[in-house]
LUMDOPA-164098 format. One line per 2 residues: number of its first residue (from 1); their letters; for each residue x, y, z of N, C-alpha, C. Coordinates in Angstrom, 3 decimals. Each point is the difference from the previous one (the first is absolute). Layout:
<nodes>
NUM = A = X Y Z X Y Z X Y Z | ...
</nodes>
This chain:
<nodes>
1 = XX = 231.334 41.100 162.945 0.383 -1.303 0.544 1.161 -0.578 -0.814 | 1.107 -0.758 0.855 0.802 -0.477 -0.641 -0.328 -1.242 -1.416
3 = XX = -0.717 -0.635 0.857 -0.228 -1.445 -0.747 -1.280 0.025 -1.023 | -0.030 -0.030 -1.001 -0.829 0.453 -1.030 -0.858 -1.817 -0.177
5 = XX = -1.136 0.076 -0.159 -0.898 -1.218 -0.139 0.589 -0.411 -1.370 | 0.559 -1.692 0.069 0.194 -0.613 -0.805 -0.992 -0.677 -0.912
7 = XX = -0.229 -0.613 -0.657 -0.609 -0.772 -0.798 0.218 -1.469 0.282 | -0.253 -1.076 0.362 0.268 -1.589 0.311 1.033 -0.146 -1.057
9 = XX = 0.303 0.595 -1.305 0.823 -0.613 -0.522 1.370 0.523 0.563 | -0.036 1.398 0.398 1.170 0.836 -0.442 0.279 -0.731 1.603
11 = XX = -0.445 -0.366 1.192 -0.163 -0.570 0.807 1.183 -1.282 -0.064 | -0.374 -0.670 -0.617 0.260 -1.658 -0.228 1.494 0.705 -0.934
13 = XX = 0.317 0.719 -1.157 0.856 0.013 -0.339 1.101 0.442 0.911 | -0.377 1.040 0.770 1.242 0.319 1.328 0.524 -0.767 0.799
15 = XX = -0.880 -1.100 0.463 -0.286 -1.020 0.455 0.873 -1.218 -0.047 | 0.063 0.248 -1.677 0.691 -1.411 -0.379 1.617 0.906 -0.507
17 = XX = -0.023 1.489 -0.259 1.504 0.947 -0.306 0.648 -0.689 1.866 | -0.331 0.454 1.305 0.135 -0.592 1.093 1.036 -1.073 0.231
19 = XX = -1.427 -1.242 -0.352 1.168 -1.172 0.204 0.759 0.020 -1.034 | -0.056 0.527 -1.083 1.470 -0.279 -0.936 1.038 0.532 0.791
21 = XX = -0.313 1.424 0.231 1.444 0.197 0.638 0.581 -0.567 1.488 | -1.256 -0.456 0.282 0.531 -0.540 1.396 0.593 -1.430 -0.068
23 = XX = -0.466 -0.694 -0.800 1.075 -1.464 -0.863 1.179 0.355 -0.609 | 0.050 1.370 -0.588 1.423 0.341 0.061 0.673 0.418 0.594
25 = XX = -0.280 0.365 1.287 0.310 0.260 1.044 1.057 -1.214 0.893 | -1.044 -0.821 0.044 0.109 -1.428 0.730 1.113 -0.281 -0.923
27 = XX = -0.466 -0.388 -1.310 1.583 -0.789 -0.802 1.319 1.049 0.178 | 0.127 1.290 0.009 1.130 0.500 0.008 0.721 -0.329 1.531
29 = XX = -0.800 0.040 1.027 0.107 -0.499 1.072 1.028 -1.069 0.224 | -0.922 -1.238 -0.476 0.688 -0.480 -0.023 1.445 -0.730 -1.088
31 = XX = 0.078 0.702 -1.262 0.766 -0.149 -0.622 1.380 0.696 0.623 | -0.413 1.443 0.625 0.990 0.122 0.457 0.789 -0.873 1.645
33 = XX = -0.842 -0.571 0.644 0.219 -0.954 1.040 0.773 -0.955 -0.765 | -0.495 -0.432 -0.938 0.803 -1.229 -0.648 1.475 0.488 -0.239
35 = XX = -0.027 1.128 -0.696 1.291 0.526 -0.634 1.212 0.379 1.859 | -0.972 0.139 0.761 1.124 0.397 0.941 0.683 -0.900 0.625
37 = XX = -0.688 -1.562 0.399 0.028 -1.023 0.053 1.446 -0.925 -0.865 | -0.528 0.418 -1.187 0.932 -0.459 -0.659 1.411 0.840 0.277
39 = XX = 0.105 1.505 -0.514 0.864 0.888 0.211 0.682 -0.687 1.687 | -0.355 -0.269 1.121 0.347 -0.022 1.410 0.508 -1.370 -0.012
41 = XX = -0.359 -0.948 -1.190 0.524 -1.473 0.052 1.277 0.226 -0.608 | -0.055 0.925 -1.361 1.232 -0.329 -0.409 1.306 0.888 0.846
43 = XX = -0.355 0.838 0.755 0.893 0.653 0.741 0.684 -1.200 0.989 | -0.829 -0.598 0.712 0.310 -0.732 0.625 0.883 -0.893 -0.588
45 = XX = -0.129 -0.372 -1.064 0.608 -0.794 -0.640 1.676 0.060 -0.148 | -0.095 1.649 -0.342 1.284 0.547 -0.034 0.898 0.346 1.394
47 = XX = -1.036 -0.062 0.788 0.669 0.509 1.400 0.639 -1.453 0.732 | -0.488 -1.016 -0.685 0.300 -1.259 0.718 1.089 -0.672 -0.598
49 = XX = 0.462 0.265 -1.740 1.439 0.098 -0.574 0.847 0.441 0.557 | -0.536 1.553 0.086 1.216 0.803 0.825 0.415 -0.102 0.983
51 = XX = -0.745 -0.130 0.913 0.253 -0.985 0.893 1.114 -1.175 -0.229 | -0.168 -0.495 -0.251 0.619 -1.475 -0.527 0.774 0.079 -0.442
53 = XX = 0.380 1.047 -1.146 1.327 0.098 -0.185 0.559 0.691 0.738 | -0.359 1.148 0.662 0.877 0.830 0.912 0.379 -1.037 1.159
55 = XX = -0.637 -0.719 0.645 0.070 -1.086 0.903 1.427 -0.873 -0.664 | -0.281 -0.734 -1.131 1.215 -0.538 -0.573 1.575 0.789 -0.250
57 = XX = -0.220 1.030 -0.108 1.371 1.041 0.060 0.223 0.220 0.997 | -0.231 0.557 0.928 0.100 -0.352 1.531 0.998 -0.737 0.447
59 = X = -0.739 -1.245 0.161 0.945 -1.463 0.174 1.296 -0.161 -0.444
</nodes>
């Protein structure tokens, strides 16, 4: 059999190995959401200069 009988502890320790990684999961998640967010604001940022100045040379 694959799954070998645990013990309640060895149980509860997998248990709680689990959600650790699954909270790190979630935070990388969203750390990286944050970071793209930001990254896509400041583009914008630049695209709306360039804009603006290319617009002003133009004229």
């Amino acid at each position: 059999m694959l799954l070998k009988m645990m013990s309640a502890e060895e149980l509860k320790e997998c248990i709680t190995d689990l959600k650790r990684k699954h909270s790190d999961c979630i935070f990388m998640y969203g750390f990286y959401h944050e970071r793209t967010a930001e990254i896509s604001n400041r583009l914008q940022i630049y695209i709306d200069f360039y804009n603006e100045h290319h617009k002003n040379e133009s004229q």
